[in-house]
N, C-alpha and C positions, 0 to 999 in steps of 0.2 A: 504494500500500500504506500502508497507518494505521501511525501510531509503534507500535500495540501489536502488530500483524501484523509489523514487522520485526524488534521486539525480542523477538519469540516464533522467528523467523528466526535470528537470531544465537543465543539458546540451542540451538536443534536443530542449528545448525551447529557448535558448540561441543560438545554431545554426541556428534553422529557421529565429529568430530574428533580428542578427547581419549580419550570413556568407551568408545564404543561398541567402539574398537579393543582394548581392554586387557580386556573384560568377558570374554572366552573361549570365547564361544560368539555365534550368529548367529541372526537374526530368524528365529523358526520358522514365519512365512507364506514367507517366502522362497523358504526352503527348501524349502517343500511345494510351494509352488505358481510360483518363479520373480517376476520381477519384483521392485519397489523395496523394503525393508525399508522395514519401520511406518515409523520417523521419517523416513527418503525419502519417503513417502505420504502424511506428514501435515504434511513442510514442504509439498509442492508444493499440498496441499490448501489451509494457509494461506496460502499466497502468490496462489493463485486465487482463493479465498472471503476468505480475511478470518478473523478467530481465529474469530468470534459464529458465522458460517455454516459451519465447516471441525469445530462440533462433535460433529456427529451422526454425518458421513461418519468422522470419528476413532475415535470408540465402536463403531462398527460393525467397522472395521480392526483394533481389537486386541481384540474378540472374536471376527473371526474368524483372529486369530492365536493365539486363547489356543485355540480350537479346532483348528486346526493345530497348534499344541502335543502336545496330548493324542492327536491321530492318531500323531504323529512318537512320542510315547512309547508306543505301544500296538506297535509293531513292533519286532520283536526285532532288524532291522538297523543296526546302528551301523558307525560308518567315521568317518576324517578327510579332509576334503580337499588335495587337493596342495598347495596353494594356503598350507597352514598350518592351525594347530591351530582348524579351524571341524565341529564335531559336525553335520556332513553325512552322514545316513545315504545307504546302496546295496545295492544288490543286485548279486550276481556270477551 
């Protein structure tokens, strides 16, 4: 891994760490759809590709979280998870 691949590593690990927990809410691909939150998906991307080659595959991830977004908010279901205060929608 190249110095700038690890030191893009250490900031995402550092976000997940500190910000991501305090922010109040949760990666809306997630949630739609299950599996790693954006910045889980775009450390492992950098860590595989490289920052140059992990750019394309990252634009593509949080447009289609921003699009999972806009799903999540187009439905009238809201809810908390048990788990703690994460805007986890459901149906009953």
């Amino acid at each position: 891994m190249s110095s700038l691949a690890r030191a893009v590593d250490v900031l995402i690990e550092q976000y997940q760490r500190r910000l991501s927990p305090r922010k109040g809410y949760a990666c809306a691909h997630r949630v739609a759809h299950g599996g790693d939150s954006c910045s889980g998906a775009v450390r492992d991307l950098v860590r595989r590709r490289g920052v140059v080659r992990a750019g394309v595959p990252t634009a593509l991830r949080f447009l289609a979280c921003y699009r999972a977004a806009s799903l999540l908010m187009a439905t009238d279901v809201r809810g908390v998870c048990c788990c703690g205060p994460l805007p986890i929608p459901f149906r009953f």
